[in-house]
C-alpha positions as CSV (number, residue, x, y, z in Angstrom):
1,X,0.7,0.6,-16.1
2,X,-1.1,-2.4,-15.1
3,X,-4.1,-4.4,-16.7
4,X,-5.7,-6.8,-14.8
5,X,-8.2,-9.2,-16.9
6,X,-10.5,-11.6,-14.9
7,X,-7.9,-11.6,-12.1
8,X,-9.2,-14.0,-9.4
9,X,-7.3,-15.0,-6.0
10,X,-8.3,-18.0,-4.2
11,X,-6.4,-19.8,-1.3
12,X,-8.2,-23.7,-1.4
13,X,-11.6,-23.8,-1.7
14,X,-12.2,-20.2,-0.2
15,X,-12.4,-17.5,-2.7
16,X,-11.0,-14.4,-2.1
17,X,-10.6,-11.5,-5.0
18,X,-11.7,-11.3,-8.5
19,X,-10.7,-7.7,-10.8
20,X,-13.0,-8.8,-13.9
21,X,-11.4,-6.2,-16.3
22,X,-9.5,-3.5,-14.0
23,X,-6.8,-1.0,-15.9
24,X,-4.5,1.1,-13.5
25,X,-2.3,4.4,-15.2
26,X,-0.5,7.1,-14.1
27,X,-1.0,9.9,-13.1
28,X,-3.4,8.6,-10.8
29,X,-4.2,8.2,-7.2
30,X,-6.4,5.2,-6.6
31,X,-7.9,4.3,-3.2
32,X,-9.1,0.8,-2.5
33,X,-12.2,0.5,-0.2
34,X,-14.1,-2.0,1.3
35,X,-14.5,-4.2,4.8
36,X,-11.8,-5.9,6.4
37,X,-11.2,-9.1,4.6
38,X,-12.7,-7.9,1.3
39,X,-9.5,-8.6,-0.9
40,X,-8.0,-5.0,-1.2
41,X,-4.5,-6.2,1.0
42,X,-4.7,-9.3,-1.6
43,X,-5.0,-6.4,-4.7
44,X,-2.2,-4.9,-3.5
45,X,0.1,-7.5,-3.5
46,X,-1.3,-9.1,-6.6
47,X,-0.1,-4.9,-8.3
48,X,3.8,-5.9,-6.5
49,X,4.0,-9.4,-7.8
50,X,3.8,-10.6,-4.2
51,X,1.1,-12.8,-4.6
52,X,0.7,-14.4,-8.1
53,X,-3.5,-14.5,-9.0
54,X,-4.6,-18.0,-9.1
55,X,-6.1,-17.7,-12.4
56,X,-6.5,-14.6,-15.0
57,X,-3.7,-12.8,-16.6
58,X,-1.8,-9.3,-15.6
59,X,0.0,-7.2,-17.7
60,X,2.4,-5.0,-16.2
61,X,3.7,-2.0,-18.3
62,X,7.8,-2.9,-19.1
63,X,10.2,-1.4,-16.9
64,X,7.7,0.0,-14.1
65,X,9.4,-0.1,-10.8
66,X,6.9,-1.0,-7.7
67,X,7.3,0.5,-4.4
68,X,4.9,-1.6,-1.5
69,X,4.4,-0.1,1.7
70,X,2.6,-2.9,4.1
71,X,0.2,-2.2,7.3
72,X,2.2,-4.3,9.6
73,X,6.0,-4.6,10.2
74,X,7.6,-6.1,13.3
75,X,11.4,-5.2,13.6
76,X,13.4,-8.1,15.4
77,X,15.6,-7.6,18.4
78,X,17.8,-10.3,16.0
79,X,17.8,-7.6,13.4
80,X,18.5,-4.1,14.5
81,X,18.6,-1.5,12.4
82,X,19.2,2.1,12.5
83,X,16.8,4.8,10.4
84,X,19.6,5.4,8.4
85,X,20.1,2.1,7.4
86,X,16.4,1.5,6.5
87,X,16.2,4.4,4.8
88,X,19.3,3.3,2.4
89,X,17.3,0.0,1.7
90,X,15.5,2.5,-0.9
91,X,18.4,2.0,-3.6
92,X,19.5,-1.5,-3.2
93,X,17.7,-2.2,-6.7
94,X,20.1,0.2,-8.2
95,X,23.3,-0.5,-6.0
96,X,22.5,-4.4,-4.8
97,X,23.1,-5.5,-1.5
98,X,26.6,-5.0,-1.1
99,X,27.2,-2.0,-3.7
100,X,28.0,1.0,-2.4
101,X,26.2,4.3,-2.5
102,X,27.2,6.9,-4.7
103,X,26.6,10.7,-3.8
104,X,23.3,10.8,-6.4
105,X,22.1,8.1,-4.1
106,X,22.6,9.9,-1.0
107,X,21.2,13.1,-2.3
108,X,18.1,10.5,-3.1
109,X,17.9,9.5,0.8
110,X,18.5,12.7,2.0
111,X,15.7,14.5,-0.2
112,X,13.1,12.0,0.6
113,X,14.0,11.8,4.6
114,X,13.4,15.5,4.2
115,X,9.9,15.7,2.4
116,X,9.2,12.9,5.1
117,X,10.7,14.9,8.1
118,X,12.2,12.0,9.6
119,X,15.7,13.6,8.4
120,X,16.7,13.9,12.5
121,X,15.6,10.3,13.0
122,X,18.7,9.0,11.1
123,X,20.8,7.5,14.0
124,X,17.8,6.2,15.9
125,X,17.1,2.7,16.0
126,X,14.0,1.8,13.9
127,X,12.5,-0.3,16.3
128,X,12.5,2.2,18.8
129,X,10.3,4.6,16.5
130,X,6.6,5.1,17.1
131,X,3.7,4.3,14.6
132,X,3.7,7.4,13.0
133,X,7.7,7.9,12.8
134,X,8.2,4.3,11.2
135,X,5.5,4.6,8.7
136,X,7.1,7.7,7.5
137,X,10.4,5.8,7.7
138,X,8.9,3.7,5.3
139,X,7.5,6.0,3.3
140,X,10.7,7.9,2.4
141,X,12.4,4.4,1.9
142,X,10.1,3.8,-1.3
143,X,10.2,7.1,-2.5
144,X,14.4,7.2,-2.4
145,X,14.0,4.0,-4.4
146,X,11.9,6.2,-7.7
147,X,9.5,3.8,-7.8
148,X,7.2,4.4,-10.4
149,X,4.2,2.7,-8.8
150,X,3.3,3.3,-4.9
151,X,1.2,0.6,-3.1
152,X,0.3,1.6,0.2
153,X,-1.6,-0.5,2.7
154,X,-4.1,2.0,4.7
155,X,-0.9,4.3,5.0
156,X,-2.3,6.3,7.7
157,X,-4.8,4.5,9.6
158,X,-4.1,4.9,13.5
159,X,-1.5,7.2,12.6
160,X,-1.0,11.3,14.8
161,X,-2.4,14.4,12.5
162,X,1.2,15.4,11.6
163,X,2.1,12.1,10.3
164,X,-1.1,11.7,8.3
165,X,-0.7,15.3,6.6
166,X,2.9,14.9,5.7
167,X,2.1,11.6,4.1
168,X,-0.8,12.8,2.4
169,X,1.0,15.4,1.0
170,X,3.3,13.2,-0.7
171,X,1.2,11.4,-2.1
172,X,-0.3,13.8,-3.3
173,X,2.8,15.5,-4.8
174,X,3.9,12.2,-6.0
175,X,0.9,12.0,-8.5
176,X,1.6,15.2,-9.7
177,X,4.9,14.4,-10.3
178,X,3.5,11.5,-12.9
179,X,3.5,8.3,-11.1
180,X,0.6,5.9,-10.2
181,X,-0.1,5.9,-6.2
182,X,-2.8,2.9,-5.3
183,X,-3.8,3.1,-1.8
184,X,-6.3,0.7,0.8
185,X,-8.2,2.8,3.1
186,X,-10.9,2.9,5.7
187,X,-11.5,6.7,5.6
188,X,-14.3,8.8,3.4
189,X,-12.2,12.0,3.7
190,X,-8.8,10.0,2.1
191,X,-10.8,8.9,-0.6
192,X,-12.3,11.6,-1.6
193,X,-8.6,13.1,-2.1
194,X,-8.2,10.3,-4.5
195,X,-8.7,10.6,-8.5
196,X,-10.5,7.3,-8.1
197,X,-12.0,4.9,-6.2
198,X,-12.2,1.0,-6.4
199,X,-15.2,-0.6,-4.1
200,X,-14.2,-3.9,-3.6
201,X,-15.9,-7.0,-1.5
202,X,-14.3,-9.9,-2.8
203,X,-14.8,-8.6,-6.2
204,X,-15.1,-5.1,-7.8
205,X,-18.7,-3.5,-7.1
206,X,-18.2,0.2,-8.1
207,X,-14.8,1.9,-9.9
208,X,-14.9,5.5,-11.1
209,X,-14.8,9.1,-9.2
210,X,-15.3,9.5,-5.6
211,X,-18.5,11.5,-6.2
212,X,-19.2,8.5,-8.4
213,X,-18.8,5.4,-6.4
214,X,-19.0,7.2,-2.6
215,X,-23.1,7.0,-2.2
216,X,-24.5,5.4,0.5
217,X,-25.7,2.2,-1.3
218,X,-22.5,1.5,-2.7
219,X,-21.5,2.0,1.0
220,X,-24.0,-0.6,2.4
221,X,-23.5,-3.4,0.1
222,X,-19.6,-3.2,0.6
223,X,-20.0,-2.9,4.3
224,X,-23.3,-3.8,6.0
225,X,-22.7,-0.9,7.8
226,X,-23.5,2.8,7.8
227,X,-21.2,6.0,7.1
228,X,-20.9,8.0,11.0
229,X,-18.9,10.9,11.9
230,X,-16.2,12.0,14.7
231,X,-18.3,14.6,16.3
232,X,-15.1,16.4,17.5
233,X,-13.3,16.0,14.1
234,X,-15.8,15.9,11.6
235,X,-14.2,13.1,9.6
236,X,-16.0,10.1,8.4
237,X,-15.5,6.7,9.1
238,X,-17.4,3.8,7.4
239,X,-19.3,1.7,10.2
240,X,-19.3,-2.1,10.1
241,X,-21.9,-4.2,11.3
242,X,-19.1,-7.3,11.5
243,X,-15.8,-7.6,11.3
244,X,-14.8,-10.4,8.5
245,X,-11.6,-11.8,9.3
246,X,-11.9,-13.7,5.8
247,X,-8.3,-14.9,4.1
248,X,-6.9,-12.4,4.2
249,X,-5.3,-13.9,7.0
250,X,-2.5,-12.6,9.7
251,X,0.7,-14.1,8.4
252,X,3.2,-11.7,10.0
253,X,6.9,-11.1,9.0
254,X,10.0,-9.3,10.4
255,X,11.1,-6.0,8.3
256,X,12.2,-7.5,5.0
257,X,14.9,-6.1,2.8
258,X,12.2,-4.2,1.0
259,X,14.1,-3.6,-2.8
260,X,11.9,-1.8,-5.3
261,X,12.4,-3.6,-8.6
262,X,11.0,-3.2,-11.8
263,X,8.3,-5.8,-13.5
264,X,9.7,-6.3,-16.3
265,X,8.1,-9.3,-19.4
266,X,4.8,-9.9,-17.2
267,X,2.9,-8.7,-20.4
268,X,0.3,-11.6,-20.5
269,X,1.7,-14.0,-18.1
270,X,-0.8,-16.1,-16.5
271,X,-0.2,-17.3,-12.4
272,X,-1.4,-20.5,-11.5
273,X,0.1,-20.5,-8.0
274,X,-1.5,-20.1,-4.4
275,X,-0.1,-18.1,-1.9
276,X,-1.2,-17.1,1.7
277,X,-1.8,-13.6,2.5
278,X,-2.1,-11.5,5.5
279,X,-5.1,-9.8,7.2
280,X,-6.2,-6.6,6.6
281,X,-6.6,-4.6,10.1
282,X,-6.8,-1.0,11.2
283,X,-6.8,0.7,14.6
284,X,-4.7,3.4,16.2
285,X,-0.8,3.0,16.0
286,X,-1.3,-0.4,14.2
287,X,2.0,-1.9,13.2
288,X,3.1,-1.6,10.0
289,X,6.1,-3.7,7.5
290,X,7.3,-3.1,4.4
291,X,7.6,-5.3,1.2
292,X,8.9,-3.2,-1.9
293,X,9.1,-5.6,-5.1
């Protein structure tokens, strides 16, 4: 679906991501590891055609529809929005902004709130949602759109144990179903679900199998740190010795209309412009917002 060759992201004189030679296909979940500032938020949004590479090239299969699922939304008292109306958001690629639904398209919705359980939640207000409830708002948005990529920004960090195993799940069934699911991530356990796993610290230092690219040296050069676990739990979290706010910094948005769209004619189009980016954080019931391209 996507290949990225010598790929690099800078913003000024600070450099921030470079892919060398980096191929992405379905079916295949990817996860996207590495400290906080490490370029994996700036991957992502290179993948939806958020944030065009500074130099380097990008093809992008024709047609491919991208769905982008951000860490951090902030819905506006100035914008309310029922679930229902979020949720719909999921088809304005096929219907536009003012088109009307059709009953496939409701059927769409309807099937994804489901899978999602946020079904009941259609008549809330969005903003009135907890962590866990939005981010599977979100969730079910992209998948009502059929997007045939999923880019998911650390889709459950900080998120309740219900809410993390429904969206695994998904993702899950939504690789076996043929698509391509890329996903950021802080935790061992998630990325060892994964088919694959890209290492990154400001440049790719180890892509192939979990088994493959999880050992602990891979683990100390990415993060300084050491792998510990939740005593109570048993799951593993990667330990940081610092916390590098880098470039990716905290440039922070309302909800946007998130329409999934296809890329269509990228084949070999080199981006020559510079963009700022957001920071890539994680904690419990972080905020999360939604781009879908």
């Amino acid at each position: 679906m996507f290949h990225l060759r010598d790929v690099r992201v800078s913003f000024g004189s600070c450099h921030v991501l470079e892919t060398g030679d980096l191929r992405l296909d379905a079916p295949q979940t990817v996860a996207l590891m590495g400290a906080n500032g490490s370029g994996k938020t700036t991957l992502l949004r290179v993948l939806s055609g958020l944030q065009p590479p500074t130099s380097g090239t990008m093809e992008v299969q024709d047609g491919i529809s991208v769905g982008y699922v951000c860490q951090h939304h902030h819905p506006h008292a100035y914008m309310p929005m029922l679930v229902s109306e979020v949720l719909a958001i999921g088809r304005y690629r096929k219907r536009g902004l003012i088109g009307r639904l059709r009953r496939s398209d409701k059927a769409l919705i309807g099937a994804a709130a489901e899978r999602l359980d946020v079904a009941r939640l259609r008549n809330r207000a969005f903003g009135e949602l907890s962590g866990g409830q939005r981010q599977r708002v979100m969730v079910a948005m992209v998948l009502a759109s059929e997007a045939d990529c999923l880019l998911l920004d650390e889709p459950i960090t900080g998120l309740d144990l219900p809410s993390q195993s429904t969206i695994l799940e998904v993702i899950e069934s939504e690789r076996r179903a043929g698509r391509l699911v890329v996903m950021s991530t802080h935790h061992l356990q998630e990325a060892r679900r994964c088919d694959r796993v890209v290492l990154i610290k400001g440049m790719v230092l180890a892509d192939g199998t979990p088994d493959e690219v999880l050992r602990d040296v891979n683990m100390a050069a990415a993060f300084g740190g050491s792998v510990v676990a939740d005593a109570s739990s048993g799951e593993e979290f990667v330990l940081e010795n610092h916390h590098a706010h880098g470039v990716d910094d905290h440039r922070r948005g309302p909800l946007a209309g998130a329409i999934s769209g296809a890329h269509v004619g990228h084949h070999g189009h080199h981006h020559d412009h510079d963009h700022g980016n957001h920071y890539e954080e994680h904690g419990a019931e972080s905020s999360e917002r939604v781009h879908q391209h």
